[in-house]
C-alpha positions as CSV (number, residue, x, y, z in Angstrom):
1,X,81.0,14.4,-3.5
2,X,80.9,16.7,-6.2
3,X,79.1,14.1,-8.1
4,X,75.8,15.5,-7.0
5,X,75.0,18.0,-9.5
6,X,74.4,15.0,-11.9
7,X,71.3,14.4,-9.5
8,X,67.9,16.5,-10.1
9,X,64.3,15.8,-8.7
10,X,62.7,12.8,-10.5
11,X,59.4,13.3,-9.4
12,X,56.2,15.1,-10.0
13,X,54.7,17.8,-8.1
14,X,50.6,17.7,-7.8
15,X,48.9,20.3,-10.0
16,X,47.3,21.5,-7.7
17,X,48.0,22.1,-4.0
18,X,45.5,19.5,-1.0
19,X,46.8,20.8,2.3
20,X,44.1,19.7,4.2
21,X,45.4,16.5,5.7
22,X,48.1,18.8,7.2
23,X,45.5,20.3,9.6
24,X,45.3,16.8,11.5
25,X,47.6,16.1,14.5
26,X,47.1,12.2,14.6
27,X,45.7,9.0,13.1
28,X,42.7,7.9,15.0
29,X,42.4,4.3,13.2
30,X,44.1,1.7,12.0
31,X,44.6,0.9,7.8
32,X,43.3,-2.1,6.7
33,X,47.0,-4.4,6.6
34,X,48.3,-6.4,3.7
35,X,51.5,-8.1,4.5
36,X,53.7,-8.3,1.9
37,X,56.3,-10.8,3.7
38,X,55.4,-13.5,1.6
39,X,55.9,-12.2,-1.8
40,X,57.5,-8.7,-1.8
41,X,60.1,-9.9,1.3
42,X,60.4,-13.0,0.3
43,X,61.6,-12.2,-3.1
44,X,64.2,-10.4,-1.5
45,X,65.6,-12.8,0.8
46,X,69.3,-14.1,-0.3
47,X,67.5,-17.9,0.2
48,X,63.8,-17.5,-0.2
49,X,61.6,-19.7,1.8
50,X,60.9,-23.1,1.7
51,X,57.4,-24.2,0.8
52,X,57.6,-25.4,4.6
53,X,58.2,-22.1,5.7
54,X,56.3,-20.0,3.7
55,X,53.1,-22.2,5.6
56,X,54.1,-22.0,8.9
57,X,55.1,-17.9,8.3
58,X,51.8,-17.4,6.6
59,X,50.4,-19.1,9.8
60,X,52.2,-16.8,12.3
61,X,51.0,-13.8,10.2
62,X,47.5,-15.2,10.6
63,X,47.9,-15.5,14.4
64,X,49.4,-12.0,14.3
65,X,45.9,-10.8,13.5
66,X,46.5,-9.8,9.2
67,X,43.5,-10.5,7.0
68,X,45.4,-10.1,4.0
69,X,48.1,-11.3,3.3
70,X,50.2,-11.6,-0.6
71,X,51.2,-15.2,-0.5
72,X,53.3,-14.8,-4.0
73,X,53.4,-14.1,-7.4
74,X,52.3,-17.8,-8.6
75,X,52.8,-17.7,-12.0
76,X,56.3,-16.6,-11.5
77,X,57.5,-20.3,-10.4
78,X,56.6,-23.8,-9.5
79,X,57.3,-22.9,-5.8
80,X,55.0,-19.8,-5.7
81,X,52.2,-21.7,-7.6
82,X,52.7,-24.8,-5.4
83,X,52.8,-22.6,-1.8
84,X,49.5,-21.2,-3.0
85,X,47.7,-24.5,-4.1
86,X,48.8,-26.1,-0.7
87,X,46.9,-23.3,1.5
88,X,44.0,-23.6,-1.0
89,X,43.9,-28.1,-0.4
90,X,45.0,-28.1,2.5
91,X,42.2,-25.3,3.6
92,X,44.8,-23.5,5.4
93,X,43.3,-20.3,5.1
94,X,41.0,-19.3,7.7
95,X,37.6,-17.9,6.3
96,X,38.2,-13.9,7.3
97,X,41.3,-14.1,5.9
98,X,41.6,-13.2,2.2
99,X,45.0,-14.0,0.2
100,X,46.3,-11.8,-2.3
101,X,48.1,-12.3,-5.6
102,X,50.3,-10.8,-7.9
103,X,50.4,-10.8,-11.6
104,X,51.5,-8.8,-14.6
105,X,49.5,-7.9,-17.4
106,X,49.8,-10.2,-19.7
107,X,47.6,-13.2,-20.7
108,X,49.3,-15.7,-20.2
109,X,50.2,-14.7,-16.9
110,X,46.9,-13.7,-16.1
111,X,45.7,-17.4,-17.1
112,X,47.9,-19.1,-14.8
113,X,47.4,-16.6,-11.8
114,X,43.5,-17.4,-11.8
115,X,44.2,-21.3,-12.4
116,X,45.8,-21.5,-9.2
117,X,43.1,-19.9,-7.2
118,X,40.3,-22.6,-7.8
119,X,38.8,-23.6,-5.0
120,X,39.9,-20.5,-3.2
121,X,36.8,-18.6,-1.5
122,X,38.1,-15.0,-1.5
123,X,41.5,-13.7,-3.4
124,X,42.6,-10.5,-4.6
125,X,44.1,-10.3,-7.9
126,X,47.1,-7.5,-8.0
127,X,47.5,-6.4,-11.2
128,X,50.3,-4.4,-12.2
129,X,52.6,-2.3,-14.8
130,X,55.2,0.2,-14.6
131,X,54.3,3.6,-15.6
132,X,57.1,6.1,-14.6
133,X,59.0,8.3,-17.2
134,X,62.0,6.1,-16.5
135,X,60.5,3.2,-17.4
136,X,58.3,4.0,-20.3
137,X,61.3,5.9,-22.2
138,X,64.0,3.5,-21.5
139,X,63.1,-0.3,-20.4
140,X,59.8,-0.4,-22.4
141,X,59.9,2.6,-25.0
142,X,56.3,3.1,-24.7
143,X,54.0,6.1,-25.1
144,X,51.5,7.0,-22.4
145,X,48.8,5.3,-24.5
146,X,50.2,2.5,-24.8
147,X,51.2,2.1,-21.2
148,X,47.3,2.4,-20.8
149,X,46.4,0.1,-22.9
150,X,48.7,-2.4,-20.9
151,X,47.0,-2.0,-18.0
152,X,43.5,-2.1,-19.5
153,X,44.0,-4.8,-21.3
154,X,45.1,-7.0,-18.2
155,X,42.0,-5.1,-16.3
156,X,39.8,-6.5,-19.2
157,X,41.2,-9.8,-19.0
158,X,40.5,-10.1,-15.1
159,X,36.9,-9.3,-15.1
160,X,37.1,-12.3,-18.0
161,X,38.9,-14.8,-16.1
162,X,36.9,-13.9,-12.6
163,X,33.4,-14.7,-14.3
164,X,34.4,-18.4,-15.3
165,X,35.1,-18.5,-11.2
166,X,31.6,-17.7,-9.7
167,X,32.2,-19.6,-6.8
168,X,35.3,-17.4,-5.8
169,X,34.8,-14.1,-4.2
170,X,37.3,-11.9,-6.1
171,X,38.7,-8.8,-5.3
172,X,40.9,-6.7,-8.1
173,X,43.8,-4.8,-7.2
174,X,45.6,-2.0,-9.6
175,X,49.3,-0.5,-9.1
176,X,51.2,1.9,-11.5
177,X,54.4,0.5,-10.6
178,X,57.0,3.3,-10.0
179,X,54.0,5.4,-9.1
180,X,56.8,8.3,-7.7
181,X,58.4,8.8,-10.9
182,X,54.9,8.8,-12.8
183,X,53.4,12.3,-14.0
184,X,50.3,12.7,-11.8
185,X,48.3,13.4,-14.3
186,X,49.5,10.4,-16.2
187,X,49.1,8.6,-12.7
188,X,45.4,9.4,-12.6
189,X,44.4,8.5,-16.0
190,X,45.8,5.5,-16.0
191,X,44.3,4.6,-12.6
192,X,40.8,6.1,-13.9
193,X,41.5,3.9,-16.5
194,X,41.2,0.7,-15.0
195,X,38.4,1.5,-12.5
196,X,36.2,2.7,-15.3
197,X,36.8,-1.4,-16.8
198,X,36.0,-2.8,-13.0
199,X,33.2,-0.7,-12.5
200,X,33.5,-1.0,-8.6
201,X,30.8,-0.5,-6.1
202,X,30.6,0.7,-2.5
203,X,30.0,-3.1,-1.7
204,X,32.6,-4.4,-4.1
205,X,35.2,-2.0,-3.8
206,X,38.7,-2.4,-5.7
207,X,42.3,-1.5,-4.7
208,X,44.3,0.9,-6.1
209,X,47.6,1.2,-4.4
210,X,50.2,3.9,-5.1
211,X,53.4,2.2,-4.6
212,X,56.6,4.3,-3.9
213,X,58.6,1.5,-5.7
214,X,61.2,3.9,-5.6
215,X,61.3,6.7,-2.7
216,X,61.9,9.6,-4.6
217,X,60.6,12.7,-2.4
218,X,60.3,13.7,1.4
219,X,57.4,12.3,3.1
220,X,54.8,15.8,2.8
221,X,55.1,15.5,-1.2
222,X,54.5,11.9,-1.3
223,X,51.4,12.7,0.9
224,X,50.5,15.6,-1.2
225,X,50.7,13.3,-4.3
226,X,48.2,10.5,-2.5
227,X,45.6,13.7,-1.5
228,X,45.7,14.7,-5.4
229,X,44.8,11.3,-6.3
230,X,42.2,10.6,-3.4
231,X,40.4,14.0,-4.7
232,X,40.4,12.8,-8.6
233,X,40.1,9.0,-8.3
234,X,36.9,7.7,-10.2
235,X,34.0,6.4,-7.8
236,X,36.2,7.4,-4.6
237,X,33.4,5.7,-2.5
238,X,34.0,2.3,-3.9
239,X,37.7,2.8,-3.8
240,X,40.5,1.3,-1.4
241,X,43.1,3.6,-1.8
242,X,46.5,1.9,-0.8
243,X,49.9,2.4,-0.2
244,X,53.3,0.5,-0.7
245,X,56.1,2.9,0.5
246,X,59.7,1.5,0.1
247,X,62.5,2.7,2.6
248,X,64.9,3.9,0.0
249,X,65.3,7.4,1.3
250,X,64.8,6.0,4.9
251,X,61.7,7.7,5.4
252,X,59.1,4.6,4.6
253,X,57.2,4.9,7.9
254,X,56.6,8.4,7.6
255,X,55.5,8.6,3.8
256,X,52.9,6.0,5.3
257,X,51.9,8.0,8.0
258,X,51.3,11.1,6.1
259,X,50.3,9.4,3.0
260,X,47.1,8.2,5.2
261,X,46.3,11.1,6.9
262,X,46.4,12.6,3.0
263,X,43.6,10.5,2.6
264,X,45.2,6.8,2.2
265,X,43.0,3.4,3.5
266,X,45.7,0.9,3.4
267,X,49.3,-0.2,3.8
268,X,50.8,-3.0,2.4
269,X,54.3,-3.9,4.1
270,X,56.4,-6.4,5.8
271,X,57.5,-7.1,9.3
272,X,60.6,-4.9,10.4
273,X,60.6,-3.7,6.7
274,X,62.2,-6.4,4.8
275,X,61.7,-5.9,0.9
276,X,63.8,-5.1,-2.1
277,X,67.0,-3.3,-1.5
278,X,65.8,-1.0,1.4
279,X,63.2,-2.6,2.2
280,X,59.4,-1.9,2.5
281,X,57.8,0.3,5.6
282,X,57.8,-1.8,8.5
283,X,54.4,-2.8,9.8
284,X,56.1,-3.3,13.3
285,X,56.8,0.5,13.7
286,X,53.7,1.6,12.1
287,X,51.4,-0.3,14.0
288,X,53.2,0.6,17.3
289,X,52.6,4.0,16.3
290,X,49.2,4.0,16.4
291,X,49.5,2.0,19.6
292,X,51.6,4.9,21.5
293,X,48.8,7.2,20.6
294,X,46.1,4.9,22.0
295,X,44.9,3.6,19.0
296,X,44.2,-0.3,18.6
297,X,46.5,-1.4,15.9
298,X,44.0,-4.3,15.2
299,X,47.5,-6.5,14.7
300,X,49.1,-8.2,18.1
301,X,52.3,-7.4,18.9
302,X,52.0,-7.6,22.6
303,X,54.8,-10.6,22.8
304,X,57.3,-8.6,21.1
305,X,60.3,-11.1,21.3
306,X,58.1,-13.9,19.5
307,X,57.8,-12.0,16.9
308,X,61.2,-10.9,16.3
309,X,62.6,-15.3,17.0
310,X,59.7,-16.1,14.1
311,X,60.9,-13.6,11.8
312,X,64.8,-14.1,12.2
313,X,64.1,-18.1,12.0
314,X,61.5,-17.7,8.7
315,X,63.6,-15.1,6.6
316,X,67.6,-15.5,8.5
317,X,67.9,-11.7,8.5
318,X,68.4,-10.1,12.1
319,X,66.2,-7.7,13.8
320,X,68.7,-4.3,14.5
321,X,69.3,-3.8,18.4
322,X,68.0,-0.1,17.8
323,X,65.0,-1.5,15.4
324,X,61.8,0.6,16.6
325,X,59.6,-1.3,19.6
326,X,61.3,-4.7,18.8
327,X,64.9,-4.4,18.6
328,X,66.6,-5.7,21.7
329,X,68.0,-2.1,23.5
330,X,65.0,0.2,22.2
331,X,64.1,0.1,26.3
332,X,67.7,0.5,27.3
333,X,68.9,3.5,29.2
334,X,72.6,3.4,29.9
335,X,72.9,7.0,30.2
336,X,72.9,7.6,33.9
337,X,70.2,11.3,33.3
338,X,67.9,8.5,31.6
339,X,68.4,6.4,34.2
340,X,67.3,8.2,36.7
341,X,64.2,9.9,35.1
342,X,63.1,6.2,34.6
343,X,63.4,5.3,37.9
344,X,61.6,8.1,39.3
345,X,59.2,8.6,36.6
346,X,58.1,5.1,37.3
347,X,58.2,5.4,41.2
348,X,55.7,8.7,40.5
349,X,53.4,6.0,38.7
350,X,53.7,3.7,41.5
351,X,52.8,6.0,44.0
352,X,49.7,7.4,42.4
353,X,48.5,4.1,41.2
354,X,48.5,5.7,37.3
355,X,46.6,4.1,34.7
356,X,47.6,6.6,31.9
357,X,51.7,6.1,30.8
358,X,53.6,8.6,30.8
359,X,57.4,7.9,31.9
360,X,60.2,9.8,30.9
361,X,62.1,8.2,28.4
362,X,59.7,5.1,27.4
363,X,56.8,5.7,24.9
364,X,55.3,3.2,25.6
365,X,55.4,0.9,28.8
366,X,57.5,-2.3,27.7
367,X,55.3,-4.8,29.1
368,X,52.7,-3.8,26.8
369,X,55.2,-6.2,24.0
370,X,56.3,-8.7,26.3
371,X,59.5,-6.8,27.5
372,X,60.6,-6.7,31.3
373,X,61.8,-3.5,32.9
374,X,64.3,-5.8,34.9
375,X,66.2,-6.8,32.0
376,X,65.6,-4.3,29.8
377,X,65.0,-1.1,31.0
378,X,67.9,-0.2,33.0
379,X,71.1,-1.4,31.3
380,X,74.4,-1.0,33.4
381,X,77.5,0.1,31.3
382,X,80.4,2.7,32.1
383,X,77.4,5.7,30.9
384,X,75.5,4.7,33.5
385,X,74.4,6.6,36.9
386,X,73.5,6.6,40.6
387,X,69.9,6.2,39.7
388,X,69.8,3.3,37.6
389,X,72.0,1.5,39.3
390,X,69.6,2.3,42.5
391,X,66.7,0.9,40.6
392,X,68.6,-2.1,39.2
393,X,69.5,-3.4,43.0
394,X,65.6,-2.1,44.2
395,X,63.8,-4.0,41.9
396,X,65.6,-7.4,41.3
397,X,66.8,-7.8,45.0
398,X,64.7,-4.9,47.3
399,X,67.6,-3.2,48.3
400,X,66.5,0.4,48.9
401,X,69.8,2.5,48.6
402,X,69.9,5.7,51.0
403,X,70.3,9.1,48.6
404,X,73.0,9.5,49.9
405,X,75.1,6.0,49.2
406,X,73.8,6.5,45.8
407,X,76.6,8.2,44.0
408,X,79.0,5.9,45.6
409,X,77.8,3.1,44.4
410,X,77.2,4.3,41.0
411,X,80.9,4.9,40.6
412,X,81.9,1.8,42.2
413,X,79.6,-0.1,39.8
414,X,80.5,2.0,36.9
415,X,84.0,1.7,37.2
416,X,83.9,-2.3,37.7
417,X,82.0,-2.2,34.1
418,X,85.1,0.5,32.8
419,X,87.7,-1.9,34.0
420,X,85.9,-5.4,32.2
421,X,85.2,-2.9,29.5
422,X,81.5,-4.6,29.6
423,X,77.7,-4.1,30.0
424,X,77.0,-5.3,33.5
425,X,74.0,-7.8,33.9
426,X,72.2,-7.3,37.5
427,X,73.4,-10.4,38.2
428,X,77.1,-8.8,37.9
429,X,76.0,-5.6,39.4
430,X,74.7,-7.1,42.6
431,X,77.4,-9.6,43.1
432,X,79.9,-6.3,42.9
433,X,77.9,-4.3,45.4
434,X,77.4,-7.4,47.5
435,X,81.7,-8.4,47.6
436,X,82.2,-4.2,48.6
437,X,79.2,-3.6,51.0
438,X,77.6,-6.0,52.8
439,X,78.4,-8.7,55.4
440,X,81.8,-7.8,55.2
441,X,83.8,-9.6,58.2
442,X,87.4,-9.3,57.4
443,X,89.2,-8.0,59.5
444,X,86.9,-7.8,61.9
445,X,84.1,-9.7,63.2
446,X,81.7,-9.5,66.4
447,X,80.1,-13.2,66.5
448,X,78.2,-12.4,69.2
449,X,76.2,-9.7,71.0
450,X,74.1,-9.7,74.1
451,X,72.4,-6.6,75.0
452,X,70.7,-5.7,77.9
453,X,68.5,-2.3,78.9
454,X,70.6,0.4,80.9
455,X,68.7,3.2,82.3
456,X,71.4,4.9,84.3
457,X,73.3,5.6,80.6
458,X,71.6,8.3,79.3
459,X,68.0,7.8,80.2
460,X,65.8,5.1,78.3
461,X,67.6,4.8,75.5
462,X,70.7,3.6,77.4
463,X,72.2,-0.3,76.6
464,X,74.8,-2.8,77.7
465,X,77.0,-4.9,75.2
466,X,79.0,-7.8,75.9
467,X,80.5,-8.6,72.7
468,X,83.1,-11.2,71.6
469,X,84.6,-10.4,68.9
470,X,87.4,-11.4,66.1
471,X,89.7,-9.0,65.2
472,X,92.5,-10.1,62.5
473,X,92.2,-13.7,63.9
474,X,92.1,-13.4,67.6
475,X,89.2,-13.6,69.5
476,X,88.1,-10.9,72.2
477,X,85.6,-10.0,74.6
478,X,84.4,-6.4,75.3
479,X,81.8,-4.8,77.8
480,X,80.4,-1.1,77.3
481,X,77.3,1.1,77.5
482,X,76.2,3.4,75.1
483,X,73.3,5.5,73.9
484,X,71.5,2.8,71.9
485,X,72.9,-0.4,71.1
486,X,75.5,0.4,68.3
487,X,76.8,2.8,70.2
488,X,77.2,0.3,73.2
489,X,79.2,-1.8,70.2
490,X,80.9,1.3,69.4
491,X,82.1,1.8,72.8
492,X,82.9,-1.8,73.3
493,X,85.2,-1.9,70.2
494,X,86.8,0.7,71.6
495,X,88.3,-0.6,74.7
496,X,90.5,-2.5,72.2
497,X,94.3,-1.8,73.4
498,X,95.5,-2.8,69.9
499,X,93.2,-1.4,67.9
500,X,91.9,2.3,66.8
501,X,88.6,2.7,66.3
502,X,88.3,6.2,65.5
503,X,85.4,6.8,63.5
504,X,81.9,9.0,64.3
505,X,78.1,8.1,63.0
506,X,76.6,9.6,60.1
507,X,73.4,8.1,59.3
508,X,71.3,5.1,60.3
509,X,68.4,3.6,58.0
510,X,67.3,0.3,58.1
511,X,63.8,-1.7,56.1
512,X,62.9,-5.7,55.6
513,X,63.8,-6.3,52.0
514,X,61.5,-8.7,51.2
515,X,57.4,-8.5,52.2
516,X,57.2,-12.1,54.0
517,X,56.7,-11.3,58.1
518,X,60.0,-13.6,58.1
519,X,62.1,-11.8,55.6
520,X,65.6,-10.2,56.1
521,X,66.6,-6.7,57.5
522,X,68.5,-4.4,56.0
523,X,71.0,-1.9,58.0
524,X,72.9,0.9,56.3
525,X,75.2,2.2,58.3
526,X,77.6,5.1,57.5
527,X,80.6,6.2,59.5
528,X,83.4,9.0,59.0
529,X,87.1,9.3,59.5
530,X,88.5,12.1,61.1
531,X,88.9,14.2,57.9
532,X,85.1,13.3,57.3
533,X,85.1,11.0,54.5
534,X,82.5,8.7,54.3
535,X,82.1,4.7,54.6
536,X,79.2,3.0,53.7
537,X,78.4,-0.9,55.2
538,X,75.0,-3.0,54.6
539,X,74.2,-5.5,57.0
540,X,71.9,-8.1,55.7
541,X,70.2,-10.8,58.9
542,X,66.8,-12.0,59.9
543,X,66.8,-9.9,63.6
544,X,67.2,-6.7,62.6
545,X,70.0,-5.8,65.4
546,X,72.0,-7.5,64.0
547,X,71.7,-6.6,60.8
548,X,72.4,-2.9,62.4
549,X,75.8,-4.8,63.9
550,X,77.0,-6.3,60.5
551,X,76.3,-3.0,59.0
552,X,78.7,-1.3,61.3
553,X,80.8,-4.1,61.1
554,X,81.0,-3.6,57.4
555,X,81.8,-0.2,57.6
556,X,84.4,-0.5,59.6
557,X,86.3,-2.9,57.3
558,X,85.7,-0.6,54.7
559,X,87.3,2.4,56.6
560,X,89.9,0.3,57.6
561,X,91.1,-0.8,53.9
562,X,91.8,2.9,53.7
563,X,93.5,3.7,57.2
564,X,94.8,0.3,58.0
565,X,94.5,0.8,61.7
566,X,94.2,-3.1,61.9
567,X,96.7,-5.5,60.3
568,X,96.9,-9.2,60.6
């Protein structure tokens, strides 16, 4: 890695210092969107789109609430130029959506870029050059003036071309390509340049977007470079001042974000950041962002997992499991802390009938994008803990674990997912809590129990069992009294000859596990062994009693896989 020192700072510090954007704690609006999908991500794709698919993405992008969108670069090719003229004849584009195009400055270019818009209503026409110190000294070999007369010249040409084209509504865009690796004094010139040839208005306002082509800085100087040029732009009021931050450095989404509280208006990026090597800032995260902070994003995102199927099926690139709000485990908790924050954070809400979110863990609540906490908030791995797993079995089948069976389950379950070396689905963790824990008959099973009220045992809460009972194949029948009726079946199991049952109560809890008036019970039951260790059994029936009796019952065959009081 010594290789650094070859490496300096290729940008350009502001003159002068703007810190007041630093001051603010949030964005309280949204930017005005340009997706860039189209033309900047397409053009990066290793098979661009079809001219079928570029219509039915710029169709899902309309649906996802943009109203402007850059459909291509048309005089680049005979697909870009044809894409454009079919939305234009086929009157695909809906009349408060405005499509936006790219072109160089150059005439010919320029020529063919306003050709294909007839008929159009509304278009903006991006015009760019590079203007960095790179590029002028070594691709062009330029001077500063004659990089500006580049870009007025093209500017000259577009207020030309537009006036043969009354009936279209125009609107001119300007980028100094490379603006990151431009002087900004050379930046603003330039940019000055070019206004003063549009003469905009407060009521026809023109573009100029500040593209970090290449990311160059961290995220405050890119910002303080878009303040400087906010402060020194000509006619500020009849300026859009826009950004295009690329992801080289990895920090896209926040030169965006700072960039427009430094005084930015708009963002033009893709979905989930696809672009040119690194991509562009992802309009996904951004507009999330403002959505966490409870600021209406003015884009629709509330079906998440559509969005992520149309854009893996339009461009074939993948959305990243960890990718911000969409990617498939950015609700998963496998660590067992997280797990149980979640669960209680979102019993709290429960309880106090919240309207505000605020659960640990989950910035925003996952429903709000189509997500389900079922499948994809608690996600059951070998990391995972008591309190997940708890929430897992409440929510998908209404079992409501005791505290105190908790932990044991949540080894049980996390060792089953250690062994398969696998997540667990709830499917797979119920059906493993379900073979250990409830209704388990083998090797012993009481078929049937009649009870009957004993006063003289005990007082009121007195009772009577006759049992029959199958113990390791062979069928008995016992008669005992007890104080309540599982301890009447305790005692009656206990007048087994063959057989010790030597085992005390723990706990009792019991609740209907599902809301219908004709829903099952569920019994816990926990018993101990003489040196006090602790077996759990669930007993799952319509009359509760006897869901108390398989619960016992279950217990018992647990305990005796351990002490083996009963063999076959």
């Amino acid at each position: 890695m010594k290789n650094y020192e070859k490496y300096e700072v290729g940008y350009f510090m502001p003159p002068e210092p703007s810190m007041q954007w630093v001051t603010k704690d949030h964005l309280d609006h949204a930017p005005i969107w340009c997706s860039v999908d189209l033309r900047d991500g397409n053009q990066a794709l290793i098979v661009p789109m079809s001219l079928n698919e570029k219509v039915a993405f710029f169709q899902f992008l309309v649906s996802l609430g943009f109203k402007e969108i850059e459909v291509g670069f048309p005089a680049a090719s005979d697909t870009e130029y044809e894409f454009l003229r079919t939305l234009i004849e086929q009157n695909l584009i809906p009349d408060d959506v405005t499509v936006q195009v790219l072109t160089q400055s150059r005439e010919h270019i320029i020529a063919k870029t306003f050709e294909s818009l007839k008929g159009v209503k509304r278009a903006i026409v991006h015009l760019y050059n590079s203007t960095s110190l790179a590029q002028r000294e070594q691709v062009f070999r330029a001077d500063k003036q004659e990089i500006i007369d580049i870009a007025v010249s093209g500017a000259t040409l577009m207020n030309e071309y537009a006036k043969k084209m009354p009936e279209t509504d125009f609107r001119f865009e300007y980028s100094p390509e490379s603006f990151t690796g431009t002087e900004i004094d050379f930046a603003e010139a330039i940019c000055n340049a070019v206004i003063d040839i549009w003469q905009p208005t407060p009521e026809k306002k023109v573009i100029i977007n500040l593209p970090a082509t290449v990311s160059m800085s961290m995220p405050h100087i890119y910002a303080a470079q878009i303040a400087y040029m906010s402060h020194h732009l000509h006619r500020r009021d009849s300026v859009v001042l826009s950004l295009h931050p690329h992801n080289d450095r990895g920090t896209a989404v926040a030169d965006a974000e700072l960039g427009l509280l430094a005084g930015g208006d708009r963002i033009e990026g893709t979905l989930f950041g696809n672009g040119e090597r690194t991509g562009n800032v992802d309009i996904v995260t951004l507009a999330m962002n403002l959505f966490s902070h409870g600021v209406d994003p003015k884009l629709d995102f509330s079906d998440m997992p559509k969005v992520v199927e149309a854009y893996e099926k339009y461009t074939d690139m993948k959305v990243h499991p960890r990718q911000p709000y969409g990617g498939q485990l950015v609700f998963a908790a496998f660590s067992g802390s997280h797990q149980d924050a979640i669960a209680k954070g979102m019993k709290y809400r429960s309880e106090r009938h919240m309207h505000r979110w605020m659960v640990p863990y989950l910035p925003i609540d996952p429903h709000d994008v189509g997500r389900e906490y079922e499948a994809d908030v608690i996600r059951i791995n070998s990391q995972s803990g008591k309190g997940g797993i708890a929430y897992i079995l409440e929510q998908n089948y209404g079992f409501r674990i005791p505290m105190k069976m908790r932990e044991e389950i949540g080894y049980m379950i996390k060792g089953v997912s250690d062994r398969g070396h696998k997540e667990l689905k709830p499917a797979d963790v119920y059906e493993a809590f379900r073979m250990e824990y409830i209704n388990v008959f083998d090797p012993v099973d009481i078929t049937d129990a009649t009870f009957r009220k004993n006063s003289t045992y005990k007082g009121d809460d007195g009772y009577t069992v006759d049992i029959r009972v199958h113990i390791a194949g062979t069928e008995y029948n016992f008669t005992a009294s007890g104080n309540g009726r599982l301890d009447a079946v305790s005692n009656a199991l206990r007048q087994s000859k063959l057989y010790s049952f030597d085992y005390t109560f723990v706990t009792y809890e019991e609740h209907a596990l599902e809301a219908e008036s004709n829903s099952r019970a569920a019994a816990y039951v926990a018993i101990a062994d003489k040196s006090g260790k602790i077996f759990w059994g669930i007993g799952l029936h319509e009359d509760i009693i006897l869901a108390s009796i398989n619960a016992l019952v279950s217990a018992i065959n647990r305990l005796n896989k351990v002490s083996h009081f009963i063999t076959k």
